[in-house]
N, C-alpha and C positions, 0 to 999 in steps of 0.2 A: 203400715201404721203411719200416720198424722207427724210428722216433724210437732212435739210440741214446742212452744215458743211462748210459753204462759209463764210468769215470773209466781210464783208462789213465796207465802209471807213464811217469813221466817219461825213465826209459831207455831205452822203445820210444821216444817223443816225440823224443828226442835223436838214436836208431840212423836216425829217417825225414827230421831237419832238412835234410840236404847233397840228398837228390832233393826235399825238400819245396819248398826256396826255389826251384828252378831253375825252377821252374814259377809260381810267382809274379811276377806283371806288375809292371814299374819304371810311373812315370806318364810320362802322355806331355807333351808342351811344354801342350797343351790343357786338361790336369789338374790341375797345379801347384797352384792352389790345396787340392784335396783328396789328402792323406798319404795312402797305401796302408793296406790294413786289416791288421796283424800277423794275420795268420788261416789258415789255409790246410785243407782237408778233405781227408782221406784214408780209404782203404777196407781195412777191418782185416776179417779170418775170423774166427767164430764162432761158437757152436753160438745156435742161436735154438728159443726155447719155444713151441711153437702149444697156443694155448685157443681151444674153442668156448664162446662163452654160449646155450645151448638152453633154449626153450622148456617147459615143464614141460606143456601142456597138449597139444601135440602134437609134442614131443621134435624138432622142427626146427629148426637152427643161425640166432638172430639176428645174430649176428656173429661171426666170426673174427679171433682177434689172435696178433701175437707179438711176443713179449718177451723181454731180451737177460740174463734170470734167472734162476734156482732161485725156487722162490717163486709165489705164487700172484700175478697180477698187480696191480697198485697202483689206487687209483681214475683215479687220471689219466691211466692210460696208458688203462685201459678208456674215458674220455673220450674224449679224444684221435683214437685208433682207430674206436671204434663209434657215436661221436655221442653227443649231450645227450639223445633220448631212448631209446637202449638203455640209455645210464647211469640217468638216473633210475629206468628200469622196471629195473635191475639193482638200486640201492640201496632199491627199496621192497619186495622182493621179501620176503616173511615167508618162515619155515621150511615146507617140506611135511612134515606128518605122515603121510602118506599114503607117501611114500617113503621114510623109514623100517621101513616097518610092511611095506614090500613088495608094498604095493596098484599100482591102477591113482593116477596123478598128473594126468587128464584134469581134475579142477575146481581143481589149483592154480596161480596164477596167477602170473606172473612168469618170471624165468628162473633155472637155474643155470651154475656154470663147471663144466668137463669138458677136461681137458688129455689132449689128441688126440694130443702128440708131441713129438717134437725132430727137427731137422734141421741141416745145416750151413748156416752165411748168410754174404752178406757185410754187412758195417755200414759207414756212410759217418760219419765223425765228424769233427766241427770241430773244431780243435787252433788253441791261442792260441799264438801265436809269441813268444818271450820279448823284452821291450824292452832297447831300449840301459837303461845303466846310468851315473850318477854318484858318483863318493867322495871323500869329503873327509879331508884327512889337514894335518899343517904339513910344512913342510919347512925345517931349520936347528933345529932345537931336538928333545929327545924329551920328553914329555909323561909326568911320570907322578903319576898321580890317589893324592891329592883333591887336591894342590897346584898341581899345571901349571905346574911353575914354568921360566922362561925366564931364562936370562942376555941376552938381545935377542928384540927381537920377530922370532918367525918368519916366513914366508913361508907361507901358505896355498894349496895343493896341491891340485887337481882332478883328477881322472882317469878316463876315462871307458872302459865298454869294451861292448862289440858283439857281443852270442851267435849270430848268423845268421852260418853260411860264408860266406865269399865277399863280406862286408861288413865296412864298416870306422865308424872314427867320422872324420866330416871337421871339426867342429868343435865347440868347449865355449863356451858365454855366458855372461855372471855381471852380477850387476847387485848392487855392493854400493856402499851412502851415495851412492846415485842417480848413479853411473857407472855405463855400459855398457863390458863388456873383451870382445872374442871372441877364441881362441886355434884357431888351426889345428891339426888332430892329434886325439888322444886325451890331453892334459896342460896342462894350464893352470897356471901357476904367479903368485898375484897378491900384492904385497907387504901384509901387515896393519898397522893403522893402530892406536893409542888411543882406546878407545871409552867410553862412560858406561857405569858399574856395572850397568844394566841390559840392556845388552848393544847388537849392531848387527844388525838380519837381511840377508840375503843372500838372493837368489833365484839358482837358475844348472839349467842344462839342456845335451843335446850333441844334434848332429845328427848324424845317421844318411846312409853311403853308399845306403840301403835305399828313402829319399827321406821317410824323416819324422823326428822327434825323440822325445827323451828324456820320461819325464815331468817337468813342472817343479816341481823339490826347494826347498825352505828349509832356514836353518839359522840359528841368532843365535849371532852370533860375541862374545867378550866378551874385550877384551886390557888390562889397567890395570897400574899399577904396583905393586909390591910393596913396594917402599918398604925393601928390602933392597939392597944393595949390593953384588953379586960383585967388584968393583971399586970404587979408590977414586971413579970418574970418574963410572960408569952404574949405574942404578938394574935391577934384576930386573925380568920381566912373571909374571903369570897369567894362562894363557891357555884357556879354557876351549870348548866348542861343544856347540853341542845341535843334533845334528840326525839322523835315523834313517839318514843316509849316510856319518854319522860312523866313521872306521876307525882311530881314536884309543883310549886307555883306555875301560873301559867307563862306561856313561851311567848313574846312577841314573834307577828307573824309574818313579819318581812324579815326577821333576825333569822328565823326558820329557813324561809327562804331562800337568802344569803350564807345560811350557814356561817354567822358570823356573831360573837360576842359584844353587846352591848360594854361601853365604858365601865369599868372596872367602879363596883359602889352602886349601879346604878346608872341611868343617859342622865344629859342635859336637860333643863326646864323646859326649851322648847320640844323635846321626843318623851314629854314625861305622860304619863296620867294619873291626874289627883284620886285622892280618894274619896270627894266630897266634887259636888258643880259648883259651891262657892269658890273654891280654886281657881276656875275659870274664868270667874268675871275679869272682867275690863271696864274702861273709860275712859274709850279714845275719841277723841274730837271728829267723826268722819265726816267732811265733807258731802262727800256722795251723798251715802246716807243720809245726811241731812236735807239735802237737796232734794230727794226722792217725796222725804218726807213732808216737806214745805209744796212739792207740785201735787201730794192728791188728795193735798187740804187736810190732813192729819197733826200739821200744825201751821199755826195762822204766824205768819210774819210778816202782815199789811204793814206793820210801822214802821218797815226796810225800806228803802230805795229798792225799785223791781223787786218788791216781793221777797227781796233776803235772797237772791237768785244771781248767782254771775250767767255769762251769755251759754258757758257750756253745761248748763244743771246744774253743778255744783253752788253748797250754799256759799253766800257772804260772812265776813267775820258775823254780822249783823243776824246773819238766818241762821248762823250756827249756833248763836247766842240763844237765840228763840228755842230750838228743837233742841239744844242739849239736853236735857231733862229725857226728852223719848229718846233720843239718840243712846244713851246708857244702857236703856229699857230694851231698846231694840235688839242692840248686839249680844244680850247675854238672853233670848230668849229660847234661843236654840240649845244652850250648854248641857241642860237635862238630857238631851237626845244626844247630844256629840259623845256626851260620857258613854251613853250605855251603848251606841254603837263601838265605839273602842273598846270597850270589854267584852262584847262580843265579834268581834274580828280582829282582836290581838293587833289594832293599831293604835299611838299614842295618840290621845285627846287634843294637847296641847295643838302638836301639831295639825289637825285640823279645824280646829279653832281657828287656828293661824294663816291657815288657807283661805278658808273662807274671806278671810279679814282682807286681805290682800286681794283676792281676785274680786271679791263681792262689796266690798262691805257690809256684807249679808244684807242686803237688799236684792233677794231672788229670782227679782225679774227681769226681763230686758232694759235695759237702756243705753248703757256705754256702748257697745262694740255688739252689732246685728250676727245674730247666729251663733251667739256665744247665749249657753242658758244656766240659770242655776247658781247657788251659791259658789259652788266651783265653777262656775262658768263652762262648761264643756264644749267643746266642737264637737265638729263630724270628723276630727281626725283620733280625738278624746275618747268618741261611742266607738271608734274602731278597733284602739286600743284596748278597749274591756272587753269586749266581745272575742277577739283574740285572745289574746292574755290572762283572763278572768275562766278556766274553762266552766267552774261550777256557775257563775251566774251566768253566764252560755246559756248552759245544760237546763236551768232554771226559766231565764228570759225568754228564749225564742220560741219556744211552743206556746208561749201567750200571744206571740203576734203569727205565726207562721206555723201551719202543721209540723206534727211530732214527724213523718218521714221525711219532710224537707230537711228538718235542725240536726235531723242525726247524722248526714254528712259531713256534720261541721263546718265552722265559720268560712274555713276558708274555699271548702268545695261547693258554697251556695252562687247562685248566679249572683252577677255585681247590682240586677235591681234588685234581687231578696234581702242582699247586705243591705242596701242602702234602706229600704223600707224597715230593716229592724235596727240603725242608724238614726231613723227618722222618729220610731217607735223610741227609742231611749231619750234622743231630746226634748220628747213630748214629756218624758216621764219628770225631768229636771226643769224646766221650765213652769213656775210658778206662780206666771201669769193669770189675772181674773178679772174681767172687766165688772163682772157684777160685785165684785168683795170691796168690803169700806175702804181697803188699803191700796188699791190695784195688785193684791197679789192674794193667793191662798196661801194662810202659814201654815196649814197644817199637813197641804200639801209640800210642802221646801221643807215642813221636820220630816217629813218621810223622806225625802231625796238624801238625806247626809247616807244614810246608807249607800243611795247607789255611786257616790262619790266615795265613801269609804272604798268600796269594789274597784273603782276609780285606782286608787292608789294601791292596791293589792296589784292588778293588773299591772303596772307601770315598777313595782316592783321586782316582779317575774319576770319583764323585759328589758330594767336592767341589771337584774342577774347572767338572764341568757347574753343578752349584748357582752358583758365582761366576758362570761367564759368563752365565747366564741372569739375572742381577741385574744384573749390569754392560754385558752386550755385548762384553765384554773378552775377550782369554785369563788366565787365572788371573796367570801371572806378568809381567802389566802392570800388576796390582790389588796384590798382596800377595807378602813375602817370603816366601824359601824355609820356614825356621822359622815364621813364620805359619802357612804354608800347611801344614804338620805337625800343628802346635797344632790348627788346625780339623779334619783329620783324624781324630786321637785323640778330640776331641768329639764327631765324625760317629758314630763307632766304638762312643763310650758312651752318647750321649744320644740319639742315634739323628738321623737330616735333619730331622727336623721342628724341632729347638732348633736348629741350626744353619744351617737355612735361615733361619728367621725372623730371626736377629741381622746373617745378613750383610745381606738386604736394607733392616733398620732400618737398618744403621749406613751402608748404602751411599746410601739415600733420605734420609740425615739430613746425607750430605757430610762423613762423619769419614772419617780414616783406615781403611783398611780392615786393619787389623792384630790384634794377638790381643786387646790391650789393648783396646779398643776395642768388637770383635766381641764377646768376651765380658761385657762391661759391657751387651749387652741381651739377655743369657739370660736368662728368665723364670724366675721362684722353682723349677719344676718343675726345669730343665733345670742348676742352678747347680752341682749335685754334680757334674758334668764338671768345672768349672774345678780343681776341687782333685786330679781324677783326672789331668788334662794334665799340671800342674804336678810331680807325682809323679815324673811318667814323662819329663818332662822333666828333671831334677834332675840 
């Protein structure tokens, strides 16, 4: 039988569950110790592909396969099937010129593929049975982010539920500040307590009627006083959680990352996101910007000396006088988009807003600094970083430029031109350049790009999470705050890991704090211009 390797949707998977379980063994008294395998195999119709591999010197079938594709078959299935050595003598096989040419093929050596047909088959496929599940939620208070704020401490709410028919959950465990609670049911409900600012973890799991259990979840629970007063008598709480079962407001997704709690209340304006794009606006005098604008004739500044132009692009007080008006116009044209990318990738707004502003002056094409493209300006060391770092827009990206079996080795086991061509491929994508558009740029292409710079900073935050804990042994937000851990990001982002590595493992090996202060006090003269870029964008 056919190895299948067909991925089937989950709504067949769901239409087979109610006959699938019935058939699956409970364990016996004898077993108990070993949990049943969520697994079960079923036999699905369809069409199967037969190949011969033949011989070129005297056109006899070395092997016969089939395969459950369109397509010419894969090397591993031809493995698999015909053995290590039909394969080898498959993959050394040179071209016959001779077959071409319409000759006799007797002196070539090797074999070729020859697809003999289709038939109907049946396929036996392993289908992964879905786990119980847990979710955390409070209960007594509603929660709404950045604040969390509580007139009493809530109650912390588990709830657990069970996708297999005919099963149920019989109990929930929670093991928080080294108590053990079990709750009978599918609902657990445990009173929360005052914790340190850095928070309290939690571990908790349910069992399954099915005879096994949940996976076991974490979460760091963080409940302090607010030091507000709803009343004359009790003090308010904030009450925050971090945990990917969390069914609360949503989670910032480098705080996720970090495992690390946002400023008690609430972050800072610049790591904030409004709830409105009027929030957003600005009316800052750019230079650049202005300059851009005055060179492709989108505003007239003839009545300047040189055009309202100094010698390096940038405008003159004169030309910036002129374009302020679109200058205003300009920079808050993106905001619409910046918002609803941050809400959909659990990154603050402000701060990319604030990026751009800094690297670009949102003016998304080339000009300053060659090879740099995009509102974030990216390098070729920038597209490395996401393509590393980033695994889902990976997983996403590189079968638009490079076949799906090249990209499944991942980034780091593709040859270094494949990198570089999907390197090449992502600066095309940020680069906003257009010779035929009125403005010399596409806007509509640079509002699509905030995304791939959003990814940008997802990526750069996973690497320096890893960078900490591999200095430390820690999770990042054991080491450093929320704001730190920002600050070192944006560094990541311009000076690139190699300044940022180096400072955090000095300052870590040196027993300082591991903060921004600090960390940045052992950039190297190369690396320094960061600190003045963070600080920018911090502001």
């Amino acid at each position: 039988m056919v190895k299948a390797k067909r991925v089937y949707t989950h709504f067949v998977v769901y239409l087979l569950l109610i006959s699938l379980t019935a058939g699956v063994g409970k364990p016996t008294a004898a077993q108990e110790e070993e949990p049943p395998v969520r697994q079960t195999t079923i036999t699905v119709s369809g069409t199967e592909f037969e190949w011969w591999l033949i011989r070129w010197t005297d056109n006899l079938t070395a092997c016969q396969l089939l395969i459950d594709h369109e397509g010419l078959p894969s090397g591993s299935e031809i493995y698999d099937q015909c053995g290590e050595r039909v394969y080898d003598l498959w993959v050394s096989t040179p071209p016959c010129e001779q077959a071409s040419k319409g000759k006799s093929t007797t002196f070539c050596p090797g074999v070729y593929l020859y697809q003999a047909g289709t038939r109907a088959g049946e396929q036996e496929v392993v289908v992964d049975l879905p786990q119980a599940n847990v979710w955390l939620s409070v209960e007594g208070c509603a929660l709404v982010p950045p604040e969390n704020f509580c007139p009493e401490i809530p109650d912390l709410l588990l709830t657990a539920d069970e996708p297999l028919p005919n099963e149920e959950i019989t109990a929930i465990h929670v093991i928080y500040e080294s108590n053990a609670y079990t709750c009978e049911g599918d609902r657990c409900q445990i009173p929360l307590r005052s914790t340190p600012l850095t928070g309290t973890p939690i571990e908790f799991w349910a069992d399954s009627s099915f005879g096994d259990s949940s996976p076991h979840f974490t979460a760091m629970l963080r409940v302090v006083e607010s030091g507000v007063s709803p009343t004359p008598t009790n003090n308010g709480w904030h009450v925050d959680v971090i945990s990917s079962q969390w069914q609360g407001g949503p989670l910032e997704t480098c705080a996720d990352i970090w495992q690390v709690f946002p400023p008690v209340g609430g972050p800072p304006s610049w790591l904030s996101t409004p709830s409105e794009e009027v929030f957003l606006a600005s009316d800052e005098p750019y230079q650049y910007l202005a300059g851009r604008l005055i060179n492709q004739g989108l505003v007239d500044a003839s009545e300047c000396s040189a055009n309202g132009l100094l010698a390096n692009g940038y405008a003159d007080a004169c030309g910036l006088s002129k374009a302020r008006p679109i200058v205003d116009l300009w920079q808050n044209q993106f905001d619409t988009r910046i918002l609803d990318v941050a809400k959909e990738t659990g990154l603050p707004a402000q701060l990319l807003k604030n990026m751009f502003a800094v690297e670009s002056q949102f003016w998304p094409g080339i000009f300053r600094v060659e090879q740099e493209f995009g509102l974030g300006q990216i390098t070729d060391l920038g597209a490395d970083t996401i393509l590393l770092w980033n695994e889902p827009f990976y997983d996403q990206f590189c079968p638009e430029v490079l076949s799906e079996s090249v990209c499944s080795e991942g980034y780091l086991r593709l040859e270094e031109n494949e990198r570089a061509i999907l390197r090449g491929a992502l600066a095309i994508q940020a680069n906003a350049d257009c010779q035929d558009c009125p403005s010399g740029v596409d806007l509509v292409y640079a509002d699509l790009s905030v995304m791939l710079f959003a990814q940008g900073l997802l990526a750069n935050c996973s690497q320096v999470g890893q960078t900490i804990t591999n200095a430390t042994l820690s999770s990042p937000g054991m080491i450093s705050l929320y704001e730190d851990l920002w600050r070192f990001t944006l560094a990541n982002y311009n000076g690139g890991p190699g300044c940022l590595a180096f400072a955090i493992h000095t300052t870590w090996n040196l027993r300082e704090t591991m903060d921004w202060e600090h960390v940045s006090a052992h950039f190297t003269p190369a690396c320094q211009g960061a600190i003045a870029y963070v600080e920018l964008i911090a502001k």
